[in-house]
C-alpha positions in Angstrom: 0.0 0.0 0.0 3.2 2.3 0.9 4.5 2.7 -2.5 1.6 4.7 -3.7 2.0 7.7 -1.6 6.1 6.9 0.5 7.9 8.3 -2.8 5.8 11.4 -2.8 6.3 12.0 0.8 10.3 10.9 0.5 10.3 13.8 -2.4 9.0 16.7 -0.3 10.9 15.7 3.2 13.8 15.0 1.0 15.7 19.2 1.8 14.5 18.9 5.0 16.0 15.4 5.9 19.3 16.7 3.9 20.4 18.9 7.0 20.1 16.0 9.5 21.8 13.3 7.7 24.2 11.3 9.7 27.3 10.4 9.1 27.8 7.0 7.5 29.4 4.6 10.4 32.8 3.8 10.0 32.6 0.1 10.1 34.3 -2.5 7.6 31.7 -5.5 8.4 28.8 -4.2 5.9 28.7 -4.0 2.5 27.0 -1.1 1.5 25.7 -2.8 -1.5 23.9 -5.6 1.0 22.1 -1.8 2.8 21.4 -0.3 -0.4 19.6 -3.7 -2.4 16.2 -3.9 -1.7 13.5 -6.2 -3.5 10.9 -4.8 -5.9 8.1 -3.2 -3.8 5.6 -6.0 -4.6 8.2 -9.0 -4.0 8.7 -10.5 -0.7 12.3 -10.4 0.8 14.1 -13.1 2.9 17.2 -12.9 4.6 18.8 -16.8 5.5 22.4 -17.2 7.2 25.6 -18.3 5.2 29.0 -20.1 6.4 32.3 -19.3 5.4 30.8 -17.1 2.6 33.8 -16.2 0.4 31.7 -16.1 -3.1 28.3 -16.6 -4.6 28.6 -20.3 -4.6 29.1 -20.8 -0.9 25.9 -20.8 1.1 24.6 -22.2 4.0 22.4 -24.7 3.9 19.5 -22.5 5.6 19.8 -20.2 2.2 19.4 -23.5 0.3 15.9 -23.7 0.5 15.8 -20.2 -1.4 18.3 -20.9 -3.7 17.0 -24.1 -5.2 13.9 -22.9 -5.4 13.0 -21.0 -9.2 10.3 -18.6 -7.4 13.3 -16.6 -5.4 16.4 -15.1 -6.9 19.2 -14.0 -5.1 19.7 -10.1 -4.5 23.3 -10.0 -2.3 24.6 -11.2 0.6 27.5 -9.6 3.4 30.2 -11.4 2.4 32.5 -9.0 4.8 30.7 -9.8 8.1 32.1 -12.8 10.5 28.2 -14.1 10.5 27.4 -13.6 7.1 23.4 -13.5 5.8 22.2 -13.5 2.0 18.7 -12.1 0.8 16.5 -13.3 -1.5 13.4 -11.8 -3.3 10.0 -14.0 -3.9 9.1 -13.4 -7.6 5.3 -12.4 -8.1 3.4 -10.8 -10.6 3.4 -6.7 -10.2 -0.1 -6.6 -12.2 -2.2 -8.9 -10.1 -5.4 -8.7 -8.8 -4.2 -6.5 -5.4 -2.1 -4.6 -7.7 -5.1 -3.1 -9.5 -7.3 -3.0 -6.9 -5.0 -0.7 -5.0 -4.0 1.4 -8.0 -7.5 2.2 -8.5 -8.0 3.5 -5.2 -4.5 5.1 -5.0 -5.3 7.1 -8.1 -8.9 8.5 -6.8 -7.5 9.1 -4.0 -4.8 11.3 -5.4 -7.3 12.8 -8.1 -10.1 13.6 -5.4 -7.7 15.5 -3.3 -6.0 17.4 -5.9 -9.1 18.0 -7.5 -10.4 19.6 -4.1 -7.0 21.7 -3.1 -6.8 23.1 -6.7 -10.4 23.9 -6.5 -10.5 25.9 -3.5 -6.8 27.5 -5.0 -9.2 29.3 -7.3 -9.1 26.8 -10.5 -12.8 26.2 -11.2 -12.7 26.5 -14.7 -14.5 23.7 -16.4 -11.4 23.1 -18.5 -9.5 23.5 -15.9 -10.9 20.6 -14.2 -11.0 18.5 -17.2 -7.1 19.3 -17.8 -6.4 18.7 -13.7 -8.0 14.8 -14.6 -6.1 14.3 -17.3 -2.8 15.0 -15.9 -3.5 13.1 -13.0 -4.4 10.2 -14.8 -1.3 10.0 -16.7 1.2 11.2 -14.3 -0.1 8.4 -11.6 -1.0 5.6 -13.9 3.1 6.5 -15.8 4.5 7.0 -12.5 3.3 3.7 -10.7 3.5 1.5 -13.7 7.3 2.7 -14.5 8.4 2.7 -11.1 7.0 -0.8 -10.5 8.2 -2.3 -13.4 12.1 -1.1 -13.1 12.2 -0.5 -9.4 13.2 2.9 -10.0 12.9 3.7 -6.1 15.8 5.2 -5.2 16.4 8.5 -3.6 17.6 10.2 -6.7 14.9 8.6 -9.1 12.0 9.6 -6.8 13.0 13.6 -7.2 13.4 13.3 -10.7 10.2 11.5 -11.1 8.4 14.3 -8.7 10.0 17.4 -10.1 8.8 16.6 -13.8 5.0 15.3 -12.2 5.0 18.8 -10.9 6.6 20.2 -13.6 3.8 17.8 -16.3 0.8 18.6 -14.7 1.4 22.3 -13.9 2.2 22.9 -18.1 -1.4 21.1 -18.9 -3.5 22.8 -16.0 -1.7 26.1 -17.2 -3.5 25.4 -20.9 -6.3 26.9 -19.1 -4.9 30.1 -18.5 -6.9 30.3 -15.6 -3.8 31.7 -13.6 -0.3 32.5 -14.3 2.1 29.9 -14.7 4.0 30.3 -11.8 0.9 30.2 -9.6 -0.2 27.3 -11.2 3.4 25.3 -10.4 3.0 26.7 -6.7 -0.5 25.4 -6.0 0.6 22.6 -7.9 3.2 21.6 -6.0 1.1 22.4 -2.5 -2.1 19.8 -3.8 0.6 17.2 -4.8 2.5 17.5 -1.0 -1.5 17.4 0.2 -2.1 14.2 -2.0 0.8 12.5 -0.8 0.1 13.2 2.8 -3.8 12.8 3.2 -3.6 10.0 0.6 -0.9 7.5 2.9 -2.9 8.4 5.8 -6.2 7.3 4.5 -4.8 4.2 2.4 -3.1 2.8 6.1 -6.7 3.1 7.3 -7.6 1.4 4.4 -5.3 -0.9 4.2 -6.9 -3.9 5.8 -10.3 -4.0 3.5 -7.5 -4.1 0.6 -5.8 -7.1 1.0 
């Protein structure tokens, strides 16, 4: 349910969380590439122990089970630590039944609440509401679907993929010339941060008639 509204949220807190970043700790027993792998937000990871783990072939017989079996694939392990681990992703299908039904409500959710905030910002314009839809729908539906697909979820990607959503929909609404363009990117900008926010909240409420 996270991943519909998290990367929004992670792209507005993003400045803010720059100026308390810690340090990174100065240990030589983790790999940073076993911190930084993750599994693709609809896959289920595993972590199993290894013995005397020296290369990709060596594993302990508890990651066994995972590695003999075609439905997980290995992501990495800690080769540096004394009691090493490996993860493992379950493969599943991104487009299954949950998938769709959560996308559907994701995307009301996000288009209702724009809709509403942008409304009350002063653009009531029929064709402004008609090009406030429209940019919604694509933005979400190409946002979800990409992001899915290549697991584009890292810190860098989800600014990238904010900054032109903000950047997309504020051009279309602007065809309206119901405001000037830089109002149009501010209130923009303020009904996506809205979106993000009210949407998470209200999908964890949701979350256990989704399932």
């Amino acid at each position: 349910m996270a991943r519909y509204f998290l990367p929004k949220i992670a792209f507005f807190c993003f400045l803010t969380l720059l100026l308390f970043t810690p340090k990174p700790a100065k240990a030589d027993l983790i790999s940073p590439e076993y911190l930084s792998a993750h599994c693709k937000p609809n896959e289920t990871e595993v972590t199993c122990s290894i013995s005397g783990f020296a290369s990709g072939a060596q594993r302990h017989y508890e990651c066994a089970i995972y590695a003999s079996n075609p439905n997980y694939y290995f992501l990495t392990s800690n080769g540096y630590s004394y009691s090493g681990t490996a993860r493992y992703c379950k493969i599943s299908n991104p487009f299954d039944n949950n998938f769709y039904k959560k996308f559907i409500v994701g995307l009301l959710l996000t288009l209702i609440i724009e809709l509403v905030v942008l409304y009350l910002a002063g653009f009531r314009k029929k064709k402004s509401i008609i090009l406030i839809t429209i940019s919604n729908l694509i933005s979400f539906s190409a946002f979800q679907v990409i992001f899915l697909l290549f697991n584009f979820y890292g810190v860098l990607s989800i600014i990238i993929a904010e900054m032109l959503i903000v950047l997309f929909e504020s051009i279309v609404i602007n065809l309206a010339q119901e405001k000037s363009f830089a109002k149009t990117l501010l209130w923009v900008f303020i009904a996506n941060l809205i979106s993000a926010v009210g949407g998470y909240y209200i999908l964890f409420v949701l979350s256990g008639f989704l399932k």
